[in-house]
Each structure stands twice: as C-alpha cells, then as structure tokens.
C-alpha positions, 0 to 999 in steps of 0.5 A: 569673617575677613576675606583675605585679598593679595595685599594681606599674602603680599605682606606676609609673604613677598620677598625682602629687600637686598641685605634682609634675612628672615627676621627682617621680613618678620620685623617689617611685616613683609614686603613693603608697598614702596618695593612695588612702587620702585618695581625692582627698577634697578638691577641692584633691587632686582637683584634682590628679588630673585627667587620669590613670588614677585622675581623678574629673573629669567632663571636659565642655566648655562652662564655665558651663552650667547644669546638672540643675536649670535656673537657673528659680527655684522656690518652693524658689529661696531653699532654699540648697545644704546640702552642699558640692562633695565626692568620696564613697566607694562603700559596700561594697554599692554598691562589690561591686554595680558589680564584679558590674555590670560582670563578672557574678557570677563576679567577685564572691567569693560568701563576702565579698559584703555581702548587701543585706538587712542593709546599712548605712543609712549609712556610719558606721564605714567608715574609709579605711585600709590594711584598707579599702585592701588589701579592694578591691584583692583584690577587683579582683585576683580580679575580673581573675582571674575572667575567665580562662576566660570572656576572649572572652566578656567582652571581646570579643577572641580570648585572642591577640587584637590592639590594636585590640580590647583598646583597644576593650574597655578603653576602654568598660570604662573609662568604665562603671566611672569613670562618665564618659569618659576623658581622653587622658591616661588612656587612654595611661597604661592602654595602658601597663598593657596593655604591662606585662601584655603581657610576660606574655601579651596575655590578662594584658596585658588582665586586668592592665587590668581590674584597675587600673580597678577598683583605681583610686579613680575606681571606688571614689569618685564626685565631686560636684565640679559646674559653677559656674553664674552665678547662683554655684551648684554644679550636679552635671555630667551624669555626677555626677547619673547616678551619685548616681541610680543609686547612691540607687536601686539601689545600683549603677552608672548602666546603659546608658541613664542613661550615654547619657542623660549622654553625650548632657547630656540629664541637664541636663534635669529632665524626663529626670532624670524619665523616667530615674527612672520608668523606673528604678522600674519595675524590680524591682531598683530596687524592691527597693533602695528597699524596703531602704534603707527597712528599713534606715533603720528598723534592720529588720535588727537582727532578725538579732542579737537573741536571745530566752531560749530557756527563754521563747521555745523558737521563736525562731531563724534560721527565724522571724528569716527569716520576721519579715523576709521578711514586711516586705519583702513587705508593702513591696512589696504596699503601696508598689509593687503597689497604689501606696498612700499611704506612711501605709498603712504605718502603718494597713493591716491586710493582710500576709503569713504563713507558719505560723510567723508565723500562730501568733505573729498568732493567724491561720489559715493555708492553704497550705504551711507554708513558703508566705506567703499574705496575711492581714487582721490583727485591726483592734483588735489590729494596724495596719501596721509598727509592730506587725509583729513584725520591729519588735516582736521586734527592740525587746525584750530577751531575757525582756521588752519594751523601752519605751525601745528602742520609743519611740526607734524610733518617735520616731526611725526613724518621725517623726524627732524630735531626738534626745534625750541619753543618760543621763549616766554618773553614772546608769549604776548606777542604770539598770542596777539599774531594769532587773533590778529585779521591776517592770513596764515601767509601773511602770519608766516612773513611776520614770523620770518621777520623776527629775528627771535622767531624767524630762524626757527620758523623756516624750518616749519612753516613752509611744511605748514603753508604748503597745506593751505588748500586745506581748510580746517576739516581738510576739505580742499580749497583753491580761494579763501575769502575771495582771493586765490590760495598761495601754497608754493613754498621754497623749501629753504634747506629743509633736508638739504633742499632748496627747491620750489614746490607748488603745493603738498602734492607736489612736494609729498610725491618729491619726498617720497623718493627720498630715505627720510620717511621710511627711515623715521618710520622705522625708527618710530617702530624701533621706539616703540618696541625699546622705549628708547625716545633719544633714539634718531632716524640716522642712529646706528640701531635705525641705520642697520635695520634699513640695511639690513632690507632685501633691495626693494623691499621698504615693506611695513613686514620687512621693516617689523622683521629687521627690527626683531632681529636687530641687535637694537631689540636684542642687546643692552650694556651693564649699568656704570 
C-alpha cells in the first residue's frame, strides 16, 4: 500500500498561483515545486498565497493600525526605513531550532543538525534550490515519523483518538509552527490532509499533518510584509516583530508568551517589546545565542579549520582548538553577562579563563584539573582582552607563521567595521604569492607592500593593525624575540580612524581604542545585521546611530544595547517595494 507523505497533499492541495482559479489548480496537478522554491519571495507571490495552508499572511484586523514603533517621532524620526517589505528564509540553524521547539530533540536527526558554535553570521551562500528543497522536506518527514511511539505524549489524543482532538492538537501546532493564526481556508485544507492520512490509519492521518506544516514555506519563511500606517510607513505586524525577535535572540521561534504577547497586539506597544526582550535576556539560552552570533560576526569559528605545521606546532589539534574557543565563550559570558561590563572591556579586561593546556600557550599557573578552566589575571603588558586571546590569534595565522594582513583585516573589519578595502587585482597574484614564501619577516613583508604603488594605498590602512600583533606567534603565545632579534610592534597609526599617533604594541593601542565609539558602534551594528539581515548596514547608519543614542548614559552594556535594537525603528519598520 502507498503511504502518503506531504509532498502527494502538497500537489493536491496547496495554494495556486496569482491569477489561478480552481481549474488552474486542477490542470496543474496543484502547487507546483517551483512556488516552494521562490518561498513567496516577493509581496506579489505572497500575495497570492493568502488564505491557504502554506500563507505567510499575518491576518489582523483593524487596517491602518499603527504598529510596534508607535507613530511618535523621535530624535530618529527623519532616519528612513533601510529595508523593504520582504518574506525571509529561515537559516538552517534557526530552521532545525523551531523543528526541536516544537517536537523535542527526537524530531531532529542528531547527525545532520547544524551545531550552533560554528553558525553562519549570515546567509551568504544558502540557495534556494531543489537541495535546499528536498533537505527540509525529509527533515519533516522524519520529524512526522519521530512521533510514532511518543503519539499520545505530543499530541494529546489517544493513537485511535477522535476529530475533535487531532484538530485541537493541529491547530495549536499550526499556529506555533506558522507563527501566527490560521485562516479558515487553511484549517479546512489541513482537515484535508488528515483525511488523506486517515485512509491509513487516524495516527498517520495526524503524522501526515504534522508533516505538511512543516514542510509548508510558512514554516521555512517568516514575513516582514507589515501594515501601512498613515504616516505611509511599513510597520511589522505584531506576529511579524515576535518572530524577527525570537529569531535575532535565540535562533528559534517566539515562545508561548511572546506568541500570547502577539495574539493579544500588545507587541504594538514599545514598552512590551521591552519587557518582552528583558525578560527573554534573562534566559541563558537567549545569552548564549548573542554570545554566538557574537563569535560568529567576529569568524571565531574559523578556529576549527585552521591547521598548524605539526613539525612547529606538535600541540595544536581538536583538543586546544576546543579549549582556544570555550575559553572565549566563557570570557563573553563572564563579561557581558555575569558582571554586566561596559562592551569595550571586551577589548581591555585582562581576566579570562584557562585549562592546562591553554595555561602553557599564556605562560600562567593553573590549578585545578588539568581538563577544568579556572580564571586567571593575564599579564597586563602582554595581554589585553579578545583581541589577544589566542581563538583570534591562532585562527588569523597561517600554518608556520603569523599573518599581518588576516590581523589587520579583522580588527579593521570584525572589531571597528572599517570600509572594506579592494583585494589585489589578479595582475598581482604572482607577486603576492612570491613575498609571502620569500625569507623575510612579516615587517619587512609589510615595508615591501608600502612600496608599491599598486598595494601600498590599501595596505596602510591594515598592516599597522597586523604588525601591532606581531608578539604573537601563530598559537597566540607571546614573544618578545623571533629567530634571535627583538619583535618590533610599534606601529604609526597612519590616519586609521582619524589617528595619527604612535602605539608600542596591541596592548597599548586596544586600551586607546577602547575609549573611542567605533567598537561599540561596530558591534552594535553586527547585532542590528544580525537580526535584519541588512549586510549594507555601517557602523554610522542612521539605524545604528539611533540605537547608541538611544543608550541610558553609561550604559554600553551588551542588554542595553540588544534592548535599543528591539525597539528600534531598524527591526520595526520597512518601505513598500517600487
């Protein structure tokens, strides 16, 4: 006997597309794969999809009602929506997140789930297409199929239960997985689905539901298509902000109470958004995504692909690898959110935390079991907060030597968020191969660099962040001497941020910058990217500007900062499409 899966109810059975009637759909043997594929990626298709299983429509009553944001103007009224109305892909992470929310971790196969330490910061890459496609609906399938053997426990209903349950059960799964409620049209066309499971067995009728929400694209997608106000700007829909939140702190979909928050429109509210985000932050799992999406906008992650010349670095494997970035993430989590510290102590504190393999890369004492990370006060002439923490130093190296060009471009770049610079025309690629394995060090690499005229203009806006590095080998262990001769880190900052001044070394150049706006405005707006998906977005934008002004004075905290964000008219507001 055919089992029936999803895909047989999505082509019997799923909306048409814009301009198609019934017949249509009869002719066309239903919704066809390629509607998946665009995922209603414009408001036109989107359009098209309301009112079935598979909308991303936020159905509201009231027409122009103003929405999270208000209609106040502010100091940031004349900062114009960036980002127009839009329907967004769920990342991977965020997609495998909302199947393990909804279904537990037996829905989730344990060899394919994305771990969330090495998640992408965006989604470059990720393309819609028949791969992308056919992973999500196995992983639904598979999700469907976990619940055998756990039916009455996740839904509810006894495996020869009646109607009445398997509705109740669908609906409220329904409107978690879609994110907001369901039409009338939807719920009869998923009625339908149950019947065709149905001629299976009432337990399959159920599974074979399950599996066409989360197989639909309203699961896979989440829609910023908003209201209109009067005033002509596009305001996110209670429903739309719950979801662009959730995602933007935790990677996964709204919990109960942001969804009853959004049910009830109380999201229109700016002060709930508030409540809703501090209370959220006061979750460890909410913590512990920021603190991701924090090392992944800074490539922390990378660590795990580097290789080191085990002839000059016998140590170097999985083990340090591991220990390098668990010794970040519990720096992050000491600094930001146990003692609540101004985010630029991220680029001064001399406290972190060590194993005994990562207390002989620091030169340090440590107590305790060799396994076990106790803190530690680094040397205050030698170390000074991330930037010296060997996950970067180790991960911006090559193989047998330092990089000042891959360190230069992190901190103009993943630090301060300096314009990008051009890479070396193609012309150069021989020339560039040829100075990196020549028998020079990597000041001399640099004066050759500021010699030519092609390279040089480009490269005094980065090497002087590399060279200032240089007391750190390629495992981030400080020197003072390299093959005998002492190390020169003494650096003339050459303009760099307005600055023309002198530093002898990383140390007393981060403990400089720390004083200054840039860092926390770049990492402000690495969060504001983050949760918009807005890569265009700089440090000086109006949408990041207003989020700094809009901090209590002397409050550069990391929940500060993630509160202005939610609250800003960045995350709230979009502009109708030309």
């Amino acid at each position: 006997m055919h089992r029936p899966r999803a895909w047989d109810w999505i082509q019997r059975a799923a909306p048409p597309a814009a301009g198609e009637g019934h017949a249509a759909r009869e002719r066309s043997g239903g919704w066809r794969r390629s509607a998946w594929l665009a995922g209603c990626a414009s408001v036109l298709v989107a359009a098209a999809c309301t009112g079935t299983l598979g909308s991303n429509v936020d159905e509201q009553p009231g027409g122009e009602q103003p929405g999270p944001g208000g209609e106040q103007p502010g100091e940031d009224a004349q900062c114009a929506p960036r980002l127009a109305r839009r329907i967004v892909l769920l990342a991977d992470l965020q997609f495998t997140n909302s199947v393990r929310a909804l279904l537990g971790d037996a829905a989730v196969r344990a060899d394919q789930a994305p771990d969330e330490k090495t998640k992408p910061f965006m989604k470059k890459g990720i393309v819609v297409g028949t791969s992308l496609v056919r992973t999500r609906l196995d992983a639904a399938a598979y999700a469907a199929e976990s619940i055998d053997g756990r039916f009455e426990q996740v839904t509810g209903c006894a495996t020869d239960g009646d109607d009445a349950c398997a509705r109740d059960f669908l609906t409220r799964f329904a409107t978690q997985a879609f994110r907001r409620p369901l039409g009338a049209t939807e719920l009869e066309d998923l009625w339908a689905v149950l019947e065709l499971g149905k001629e299976e067995s009432y337990q399959r009728g159920v599974m074979l539901a399950v599996e066409a929400i989360l197989a639909s694209p309203s699961f896979s997608y989440r829609t910023e298509l908003g209201e209109k106000g009067s005033d002509g700007v596009v305001r996110l829909s209670p429903h739309e902000l719950a979801s662009e939140l959730s995602f933007f702190l935790t990677d996964s979909q709204p919990d109960p109470e942001l969804m009853a928050a959004a049910d009830s429109g109380a999201l229109r509210d700016p002060a709930e958004v508030a409540r809703q985000t501090e209370r959220l932050l006061a979750l460890p799992a909410t913590r512990r995504s920021l603190s991701t999406t924090l090392l992944a906008a800074w490539g922390i992650s990378n660590l795990f692909g580097t290789v080191k010349d085990p002839g000059m670095f016998p140590e170097y494997g999985p083990l340090l690898q591991a220990s390098m970035f668990h010794e970040t993430e519990l720096f992050l989590d000491a600094t930001l959110w146990e003692r609540g510290a101004d985010v630029s102590e991220l680029l001064t504190s001399r406290e972190t935390f060590v194993n005994e393999p990562l207390a002989e890369v620091y030169g340090v004492e440590h107590a305790g079991a060799p396994e076990e990370f106790t803190s530690v006060t680094l040397p205050a002439e030698q170390r000074a907060g991330l930037l010296t923490q060997a996950s970067v130093l180790a991960t911006l190296a090559r193989t047998d030597n330092t990089s000042v060009v891959a360190r230069g471009l992190f901190v103009r770049g993943a630090l301060l968020c300096l314009p990008k610079l051009p890479s070396p025309p193609e012309s150069l690629a021989d020339e560039v191969a040829d100075l990196l394995n020549a028998d020079m060090t990597e000041r001399e690499r640099a004066e050759a660099r500021a010699q030519n005229s092609t390279c040089g203009a480009c490269h005094k806006g980065i090497d002087p962040l590399g060279l200032m590095l240089e007391n750190y080998d390629p495992l981030g262990r400080y020197r003072e001497t390299l093959d005998g001769e002492p190390v020169d880190a003494k650096i003339e900052t050459n303009g760099i941020l307005g600055m023309f001044e002198s530093y002898a070394n990383a140390v007393e150049f981060v403990d400089a910058i720390a004083q200054r706006e840039e860092f926390a405005a770049c990492l402000t707006r690495q969060l504001v990217t983050y949760g918009t998906d807005d890569e265009q977005l700089k440090p000086d934008d109006c949408q990041v500007e207003s989020v700094i002004n809009a901090l209590p004075e002397g409050a550069r905290t990391l929940p500060a900062i993630v509160k202005a964000i939610a609250t800003s008219r960045a995350l709230t507001e979009r502009t109708e499409e030309e």
